[in-house]
C-alpha positions, 0 to 999 in steps of 0.5 A, spaced: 210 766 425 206 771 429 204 777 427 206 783 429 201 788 426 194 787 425 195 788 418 201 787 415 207 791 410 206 788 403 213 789 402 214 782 406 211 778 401 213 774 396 211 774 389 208 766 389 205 768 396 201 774 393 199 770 387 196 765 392 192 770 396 191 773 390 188 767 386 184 765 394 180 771 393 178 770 386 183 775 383 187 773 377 195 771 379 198 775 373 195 781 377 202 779 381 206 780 377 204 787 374 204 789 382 211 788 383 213 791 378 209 798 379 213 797 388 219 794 385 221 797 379 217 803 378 217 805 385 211 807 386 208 806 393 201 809 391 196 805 389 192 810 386 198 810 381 198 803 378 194 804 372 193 797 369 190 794 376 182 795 377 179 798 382 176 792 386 183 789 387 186 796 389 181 795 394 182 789 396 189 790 396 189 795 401 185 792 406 189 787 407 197 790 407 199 796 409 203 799 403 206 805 408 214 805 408 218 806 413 220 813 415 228 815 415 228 819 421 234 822 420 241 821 417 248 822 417 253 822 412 261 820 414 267 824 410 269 817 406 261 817 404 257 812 408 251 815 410 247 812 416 240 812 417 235 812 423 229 808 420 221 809 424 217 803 424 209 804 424 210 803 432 216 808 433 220 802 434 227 804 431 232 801 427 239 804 424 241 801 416 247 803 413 249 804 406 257 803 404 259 806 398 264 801 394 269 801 388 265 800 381 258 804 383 257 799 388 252 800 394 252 795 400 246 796 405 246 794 411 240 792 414 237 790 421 233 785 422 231 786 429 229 792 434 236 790 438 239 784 439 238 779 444 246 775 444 249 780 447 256 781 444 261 784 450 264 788 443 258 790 440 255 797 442 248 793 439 248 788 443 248 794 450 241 795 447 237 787 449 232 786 444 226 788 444 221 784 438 223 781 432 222 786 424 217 783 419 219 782 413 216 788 410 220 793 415 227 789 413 224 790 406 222 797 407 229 799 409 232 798 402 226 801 399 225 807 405 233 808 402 232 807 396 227 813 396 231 817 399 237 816 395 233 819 388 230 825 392 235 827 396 242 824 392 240 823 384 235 820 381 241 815 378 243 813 385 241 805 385 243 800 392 247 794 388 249 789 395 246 787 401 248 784 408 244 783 414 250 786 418 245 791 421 242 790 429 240 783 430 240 776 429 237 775 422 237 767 423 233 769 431 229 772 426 229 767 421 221 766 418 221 774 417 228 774 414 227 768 410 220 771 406 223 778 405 230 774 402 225 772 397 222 779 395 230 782 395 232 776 390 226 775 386 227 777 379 221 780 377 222 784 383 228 787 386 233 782 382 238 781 386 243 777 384 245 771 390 252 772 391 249 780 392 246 778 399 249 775 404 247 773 411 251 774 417 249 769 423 253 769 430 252 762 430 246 759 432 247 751 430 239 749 430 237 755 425 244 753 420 242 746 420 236 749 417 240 753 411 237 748 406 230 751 407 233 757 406 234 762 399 241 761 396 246 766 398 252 768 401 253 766 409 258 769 413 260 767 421 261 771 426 267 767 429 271 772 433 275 767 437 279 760 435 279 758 441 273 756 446 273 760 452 276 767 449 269 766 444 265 765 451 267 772 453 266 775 447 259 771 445 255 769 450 252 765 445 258 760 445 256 757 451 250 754 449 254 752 441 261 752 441 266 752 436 266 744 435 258 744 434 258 750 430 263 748 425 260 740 424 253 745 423 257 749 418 260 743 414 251 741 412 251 748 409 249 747 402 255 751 398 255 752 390 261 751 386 267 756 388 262 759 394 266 759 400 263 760 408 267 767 411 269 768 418 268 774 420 274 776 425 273 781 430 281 784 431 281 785 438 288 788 441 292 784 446 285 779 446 285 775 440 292 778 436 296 773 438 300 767 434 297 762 439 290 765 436 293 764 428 295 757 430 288 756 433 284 759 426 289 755 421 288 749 424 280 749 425 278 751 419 277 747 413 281 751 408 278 750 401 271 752 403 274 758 408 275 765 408 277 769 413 275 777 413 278 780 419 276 786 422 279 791 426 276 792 432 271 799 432 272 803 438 266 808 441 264 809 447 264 805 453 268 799 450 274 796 453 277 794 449 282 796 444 284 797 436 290 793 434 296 797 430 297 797 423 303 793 423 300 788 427 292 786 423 297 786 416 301 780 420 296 777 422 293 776 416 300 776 413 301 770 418 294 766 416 295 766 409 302 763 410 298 758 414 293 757 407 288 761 409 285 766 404 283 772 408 282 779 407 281 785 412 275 789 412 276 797 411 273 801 417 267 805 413 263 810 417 266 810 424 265 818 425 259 817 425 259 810 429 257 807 423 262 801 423 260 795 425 259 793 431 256 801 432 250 801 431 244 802 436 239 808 436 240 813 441 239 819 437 234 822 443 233 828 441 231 827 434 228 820 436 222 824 441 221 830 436 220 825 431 215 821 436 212 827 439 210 828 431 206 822 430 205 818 435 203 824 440 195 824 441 192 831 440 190 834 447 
């Protein structure tokens, strides 16, 4: 896994990995867990705060890792509660993260796993931008920590993010070491503690990184499927061409499930292009019902984009007609679309506010 800076985010390692450095370089590994529980519980990223950590392992600490969050350049808050961050990395290097409010308190982030996408979905206004490098563990980390500060200083300080989904910009499992590490660290107990059934992952199925799932943690999966059939997925998902339906779900079958999990189908509802009554046949007749949940999501229009959103009345028959069929399914409620927050939106062009914020901190003085 090469490195992406010279000295890396210490938000990207796992607590065994730390104990590890700390133990190779004549430190005692219990310090590990005094550590996590001043940056992940406390949330105190200063080191000078850490009141039971010496001196000397400070030093070292900080020699080693750089303890800088990442900046949110700028936010925007939709009339449904959706708020939208442009997160900077060290590099000015930009990401967009959303948080999603929900019924009982709960607080979904969606974070980003690349800067860009290299897959390149004819409906994803990310997939437009190409990908320019893979984020490091502690920048998809520090997405959830740079939110998180925010939220207490400018929100409430009761303000807490409950779920993850990796449904940002990118291709988490084309990221797969960075986002294997950094959901080590959102799992870890004695760090931020959340539950397996609180994360899920979301690939557009790259077959030989599935087929690597049982080295990965134990959490939800969910696949971009979009399509029942072979050549309207090709259109939609160049990445089809290379792994198609029946490759992906043989690959999908070797996933390790826990009892009552399921595997969810994202489907993407795309107006006269996948709404059709040969695409529900298609749909119940490939996927394995027992293990299988369908997540319908009505396309989400922005600029540039063909294509169209289904009516009402037509996304209810469709998933009326797959439950018919025995597929259990749901339809995503659209959050956040005035301010191009929804899925498939995301892709930082803020321009204006981008080159201010790099005018400030990445301009040499002249």
């Amino acid at each position: 896994m090469k490195a992406i800076f010279d000295q890396p985010s210490f938000y990207g390692i796992p607590l065994d990995t730390l104990k590890e450095i700390l133990k190779e370089n004549g430190h005692k590994p219990f310090n590990a867990d005094q550590i996590y529980s001043w940056v992940y519980e406390k949330l105190v990223f200063d080191v000078d705060g850490w009141t039971n950590i010496s001196k000397d392992l400070k030093s070292f600490l900080t020699s080693k890792f750089s303890f800088e969050l990442p900046k949110v350049v700028w936010n925007g808050h939709s009339k449904d509660g959706t708020r939208k961050f442009l997160v900077g990395m060290r590099d000015s290097k930009t990401v967009e993260t959303v948080m999603i409010p929900a019924k009982n308190n709960r607080k979904t982030l969606c974070i980003s796993s690349q800067v860009g996408c290299a897959i390149g979905c004819t409906f994803c206004h990310t997939g437009t931008m190409g990908l320019t490098r893979h984020l490091e563990a502690g920048e998809i980390v520090g997405q959830f920590l740079a939110v998180t500060k925010w939220l207490k200083e400018n929100v409430s300080d009761e303000e807490r993010l409950s779920n993850i989904v990796y449904m940002g910009q990118g291709e988490p499992l084309h990221n797969f070491e960075h986002v294997k590490n950094a959901t080590k660290v959102f799992l870890e107990p004695k760090g931020l503690g959340l539950g397996q059934r609180r994360v899920t992952l979301s690939t557009s199925g790259l077959v030989p990184q599935i087929e690597k799932l049982d080295d990965f943690p134990p959490i939800n999966i969910a696949i971009s499927l979009h399509a029942a059939h072979n050549k309207i997925r090709s259109e939609l998902m160049p990445i089809n061409k290379a792994y198609d339906l029946t490759r992906l779900l043989d690959a999908i079958k070797k996933i390790p499930l826990k009892a009552h999990r399921y595997i969810t189908y994202e489907y993407l509802l795309i107006e006269k292009y996948n709404d059709r009554a040969e695409d529900i046949e298609a749909l119940i007749d490939l996927l394995p019902k027992k293990v299988s949940k369908v997540n319908l999501i009505p396309f989400n229009e922005y600029p540039e984009s063909s294509f169209k959103r289904p009516s009402v009345t037509r996304i209810n028959w469709f998933k009326d007609q797959l439950e018919k069929g025995g597929i259990t399914c749901t339809i995503r409620t659209t959050k956040g679309a005035d301010i191009l927050a929804a899925c498939g939106q995301l892709k930082s062009e803020m321009d204006k506010k981008l080159n201010l914020w790099e005018e400030e901190n990445f301009t040499s003085p002249t």
